[in-house]
N, C-alpha and C positions, 0 to 999 in steps of 0.2 A: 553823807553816807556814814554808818556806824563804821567803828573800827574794832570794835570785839573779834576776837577772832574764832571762828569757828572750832568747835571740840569734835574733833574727828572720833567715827566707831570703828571699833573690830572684834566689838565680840556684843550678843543682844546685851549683857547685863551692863553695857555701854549704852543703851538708850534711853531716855530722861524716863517713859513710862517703866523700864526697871527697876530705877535709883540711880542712873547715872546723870552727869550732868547735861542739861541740852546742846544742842550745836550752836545756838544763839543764845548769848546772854542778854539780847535785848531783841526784842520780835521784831521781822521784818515782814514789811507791811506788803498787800497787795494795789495799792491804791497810788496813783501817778505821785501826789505830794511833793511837785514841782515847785518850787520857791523862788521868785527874784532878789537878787541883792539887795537887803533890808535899804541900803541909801537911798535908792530907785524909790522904793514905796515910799518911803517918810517924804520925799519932795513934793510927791504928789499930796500925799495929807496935809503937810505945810501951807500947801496953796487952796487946798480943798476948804480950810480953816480960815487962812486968810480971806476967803470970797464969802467965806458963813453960808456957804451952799451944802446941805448935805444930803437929802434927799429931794426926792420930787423932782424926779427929772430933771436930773442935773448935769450939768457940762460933760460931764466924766460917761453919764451914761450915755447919754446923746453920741458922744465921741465911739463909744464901745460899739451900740447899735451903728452905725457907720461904717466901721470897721469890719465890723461881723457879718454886715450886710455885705459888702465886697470879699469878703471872701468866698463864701459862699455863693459869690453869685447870683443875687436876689436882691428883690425890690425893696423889701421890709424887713426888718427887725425888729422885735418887740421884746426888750429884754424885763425878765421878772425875777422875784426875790429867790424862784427855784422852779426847777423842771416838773418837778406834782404839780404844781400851782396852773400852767401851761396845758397840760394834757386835762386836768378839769374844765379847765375855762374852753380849751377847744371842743370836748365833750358837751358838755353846756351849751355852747353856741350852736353845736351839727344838731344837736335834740330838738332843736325850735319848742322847746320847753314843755317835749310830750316824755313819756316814762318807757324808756325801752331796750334795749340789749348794743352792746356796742362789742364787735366780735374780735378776740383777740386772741395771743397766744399765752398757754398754761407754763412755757420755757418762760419766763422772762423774771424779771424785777419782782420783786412781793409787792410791789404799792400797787402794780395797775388797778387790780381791781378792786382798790379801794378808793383810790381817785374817781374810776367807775360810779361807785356808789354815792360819792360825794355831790357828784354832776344827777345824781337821780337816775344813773341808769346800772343797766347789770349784765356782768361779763359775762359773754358769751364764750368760750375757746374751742378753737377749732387747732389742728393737729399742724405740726412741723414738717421740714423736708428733712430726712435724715442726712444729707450731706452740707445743706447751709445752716442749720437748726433755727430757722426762721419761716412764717407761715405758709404752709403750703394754699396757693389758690384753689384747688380741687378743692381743702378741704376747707378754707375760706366758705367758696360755693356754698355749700354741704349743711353749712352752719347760719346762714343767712336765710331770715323769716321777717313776716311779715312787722315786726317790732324791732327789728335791727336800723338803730338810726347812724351807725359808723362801721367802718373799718381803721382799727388800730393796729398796724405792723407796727413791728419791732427790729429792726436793721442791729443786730450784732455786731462785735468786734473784729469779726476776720470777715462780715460777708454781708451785705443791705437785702441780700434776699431776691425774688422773683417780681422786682419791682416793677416789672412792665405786664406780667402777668396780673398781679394783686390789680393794677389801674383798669385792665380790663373787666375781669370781674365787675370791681365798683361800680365800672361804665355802665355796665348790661343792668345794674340793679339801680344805676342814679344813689348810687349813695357815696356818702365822700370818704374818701379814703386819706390818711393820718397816719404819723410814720414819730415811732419815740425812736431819735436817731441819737441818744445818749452818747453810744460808743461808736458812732458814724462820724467823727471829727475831723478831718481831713482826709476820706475814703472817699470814691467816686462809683460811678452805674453808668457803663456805656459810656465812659471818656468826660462826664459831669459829676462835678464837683456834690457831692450830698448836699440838701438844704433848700433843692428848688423842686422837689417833687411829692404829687398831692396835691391834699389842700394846704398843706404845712407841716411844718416838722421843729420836735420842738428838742433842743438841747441841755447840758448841764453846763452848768458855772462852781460844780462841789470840787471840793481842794483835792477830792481824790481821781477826778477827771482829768482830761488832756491842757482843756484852759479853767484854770485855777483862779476862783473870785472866791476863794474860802465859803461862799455859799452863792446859787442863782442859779440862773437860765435864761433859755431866751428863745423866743418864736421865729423863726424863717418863713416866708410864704411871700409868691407874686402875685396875690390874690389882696388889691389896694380895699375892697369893703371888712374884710375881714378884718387886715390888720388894725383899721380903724377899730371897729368893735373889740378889738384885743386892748388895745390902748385904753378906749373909755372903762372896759370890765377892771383893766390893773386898779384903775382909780377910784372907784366906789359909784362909776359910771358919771362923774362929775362932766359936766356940759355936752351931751348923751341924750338930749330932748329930742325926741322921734325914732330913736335908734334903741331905746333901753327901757322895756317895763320888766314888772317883775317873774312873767313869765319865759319872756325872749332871751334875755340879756340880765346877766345878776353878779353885780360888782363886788368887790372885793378889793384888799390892799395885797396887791400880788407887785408892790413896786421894788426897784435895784435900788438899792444907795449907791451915794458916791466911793463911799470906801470897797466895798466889793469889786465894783467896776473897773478902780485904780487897780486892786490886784489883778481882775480880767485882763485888765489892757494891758500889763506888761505878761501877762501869760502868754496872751494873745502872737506878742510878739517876736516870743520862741520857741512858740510851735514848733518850725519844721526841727531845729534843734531837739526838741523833745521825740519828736518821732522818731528823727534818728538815734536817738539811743536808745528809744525801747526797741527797735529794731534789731540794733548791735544786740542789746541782753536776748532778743530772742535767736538772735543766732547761736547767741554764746550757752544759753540754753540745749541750743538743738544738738549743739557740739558734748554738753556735757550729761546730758539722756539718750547720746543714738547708743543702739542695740540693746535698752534693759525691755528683757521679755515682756510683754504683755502693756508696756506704755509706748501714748503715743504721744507728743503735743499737738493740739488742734488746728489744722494746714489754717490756710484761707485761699478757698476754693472761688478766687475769683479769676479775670482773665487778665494775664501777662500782659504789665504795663501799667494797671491799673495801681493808685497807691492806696497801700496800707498804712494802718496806726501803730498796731501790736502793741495794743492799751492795757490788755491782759495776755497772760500765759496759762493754760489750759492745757489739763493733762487727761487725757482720756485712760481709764483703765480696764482693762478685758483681759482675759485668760490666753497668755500661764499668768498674766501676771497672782502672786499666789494669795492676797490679802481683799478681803473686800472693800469699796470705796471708803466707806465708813470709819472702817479699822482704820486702813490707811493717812486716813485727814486728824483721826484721835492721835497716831501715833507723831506725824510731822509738826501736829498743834503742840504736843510737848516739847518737840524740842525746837519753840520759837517759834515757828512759819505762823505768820495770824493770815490764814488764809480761812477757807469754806469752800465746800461744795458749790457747783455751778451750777445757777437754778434749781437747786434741789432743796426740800420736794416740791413735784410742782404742782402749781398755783391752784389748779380742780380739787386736788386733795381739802385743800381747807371750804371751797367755795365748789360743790357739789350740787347746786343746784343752779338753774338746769344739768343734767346730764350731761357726760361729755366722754365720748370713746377718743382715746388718745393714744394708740399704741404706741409710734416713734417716739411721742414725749415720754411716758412710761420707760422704754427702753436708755434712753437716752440719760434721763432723770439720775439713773442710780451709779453713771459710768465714771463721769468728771468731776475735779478739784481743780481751783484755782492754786495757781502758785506766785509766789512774791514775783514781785514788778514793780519799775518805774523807778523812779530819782532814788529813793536809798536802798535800794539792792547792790549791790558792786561785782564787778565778775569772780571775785575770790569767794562771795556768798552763793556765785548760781555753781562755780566747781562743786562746792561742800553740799547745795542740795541736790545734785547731781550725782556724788559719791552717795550722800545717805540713800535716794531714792534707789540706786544700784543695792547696797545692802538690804535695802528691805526686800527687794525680788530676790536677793539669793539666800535669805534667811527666813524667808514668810514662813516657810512648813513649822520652825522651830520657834517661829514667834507665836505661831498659833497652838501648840503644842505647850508652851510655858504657857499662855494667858489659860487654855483649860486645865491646866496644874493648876493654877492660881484658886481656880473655882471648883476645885476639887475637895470637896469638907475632910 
């Protein structure tokens, strides 16, 4: 954790966008950046070096897919160099190598629909629930034609979504349904651990996720043909005869190394430590934002009992609060917070064709900021963005009154 100490305001010409100095002198990140004790790692390299194994399916990965397979709950694991690499290969596989629409949401990640494109097909988006911000099946339905070869949910950080509604849908159309469960790390659906529902679900291994392989992923599915065909695709389709031509099946180097996998597996292994302290900071959070007008942090509307990650911290903004989101993320970016908007803009805006009416996205789009999270935040950093976030609600009219001073010839 940094130890720079916060520069408290009390008056605006204290805030770094006026000239003063920022609250952090060294930006605190939103991204997990969980690390094991450098000795830990280097033993593992030691031996990974000694064996002169380093990639191709190596001891370490083997061991990781193992592991990941048990927790999870599931038959297979197919770990790859990263989670894009996954969600094309699974796209590519559901297409049976025809050109068509795989239907998703416009809230999400910027890659999807470029992974999309990669696999030869073209996003489709259908609209959210406004209380889990994850696809609604209605509008799933709605959006499914005669050229939709998938269904791509998106399982969120506080919520996996209407995941027995979305399978039905899929049922009634026979078309497979696939779940990017990124921020689904230790979250469950109906008392099940995330990773065994669908046709598979694929994860992240990036240092800014829960388990930390400084870069990867990896496939979950109890569907033993498939993961085969995910195996042979990692590998350029290498011993694949009867299983791989080049319409069906189209291989690639989508493989883990050893050294990623070494950092996975000791992530791996303090998980639930890790959750418990993003937990902690979102309480310590909740403690240091209750009552500022017009914010909220984003619940997780799931049912009592069930466990959370609190991977991220999300701050919804609506009226009194007095600044728009925009301002708001300009104003906390100067002083330090490397944060951004949540999902926003979304995804239709850039990729506009097909058409796509999306109201709750729309509305939703322009409300949320992420705010710092995970291993280098400290609770004397979430007070201090706690106090700033409070100054800016009782200072907004006057902040916005200086910046049209500002623009005033």
């Amino acid at each position: 954790m940094s130890d720079d100490t916060p520069t408290a305001k009390s008056k605006i010409s204290d805030l770094a966008r006026f000239g003063g100095p920022p609250l952090f002198a060294s930006p605190r990140p939103i991204g997990q950046l969980e690390a094991p004790p450098q000795e830990e790692y280097l033993a593992y390299l030691r031996a990974m070096v000694e064996r002169r194994r380093l990639t191709n399916d190596g001891p370490l990965v083997q061991e990781l897919e193992a592991q990941l397979a048990a927790y999870h709950g599931v038959h297979h694991c197919i770990a790859l160099a990263n989670a894009g690499l996954g969600l094309i290969m699974l796209m590519q596989i559901f297409s049976g190598g025809r050109q068509g629409e795989v239907v998703m949401p416009a809230f999400t990640f910027r890659g999807l629909p470029h992974f999309a494109r990669w696999a030869g097909q073209q996003p489709r988006f259908a609209d959210i629930d406004l209380n889990t911000q994850t696809l609604s099946p209605v509008a799933v339905e709605a959006a499914i034609s005669e050229r939709t070869t998938a269904i791509l949910a998106v399982c969120n950080f506080n919520s996996p979504g209407d995941i027995d509604g979305l399978a039905e849908v899929a049922a009634r159309h026979d078309l497979p349904l696939f779940f990017d469960s990124v921020y689904g790390v230790g979250t469950a659906y109906r008392g099940r651990r995330l990773g065994s529902f669908g046709r598979a679900e694929v994860f992240s291994l990036h240092a800014t996720k829960l388990i930390n392989g400084f870069e990867g992923g990896y496939v979950t599915t109890n569907d033993a043909p498939l993961a085969r065909q995910l195996r042979y695709q990692r590998n350029f389709c290498y011993g694949a005869e009867g299983d791989c031509s080049a319409d069906m099946l189209i291989g690639l180097n989508a493989k883990l190394n050893e050294p990623h996998a070494a950092m996975a597996l000791l992530s791996l292994a303090r998980i639930d430590e890790t959750i418990g302290a993003n937990g902690a900071r979102f309480e310590e959070y909740a403690t240091a934002c209750a009552g500022i007008p017009g914010l909220r942090l984003l619940g997780h509307p799931v049912p009592d009992g069930e466990p959370r990650n609190y991977s991220l911290v999300v701050a919804e903004l609506a009226p009194p609060w007095p600044l728009d989101r925009d301002l708001t993320l300009a104003l906390l970016r100067a002083e330090g917070l490397a944060i951004s908007a949540y999902y926003s803009p979304p995804l239709n805006r850039d990729w506009p064709d097909p058409p796509a009416h999306l109201p709750v996205t729309e509305i939703l789009a322009s409300r949320f900021l992420q705010l710092p999270a995970g291993h280098l935040v400290s609770r004397g950093d979430i007070e201090a963005i706690g106090a700033l976030l409070r100054f800016l609600a009782r200072h907004g009219p006057s902040i916005r009154a200086a910046l049209a001073e500002e623009r005033t010839p």
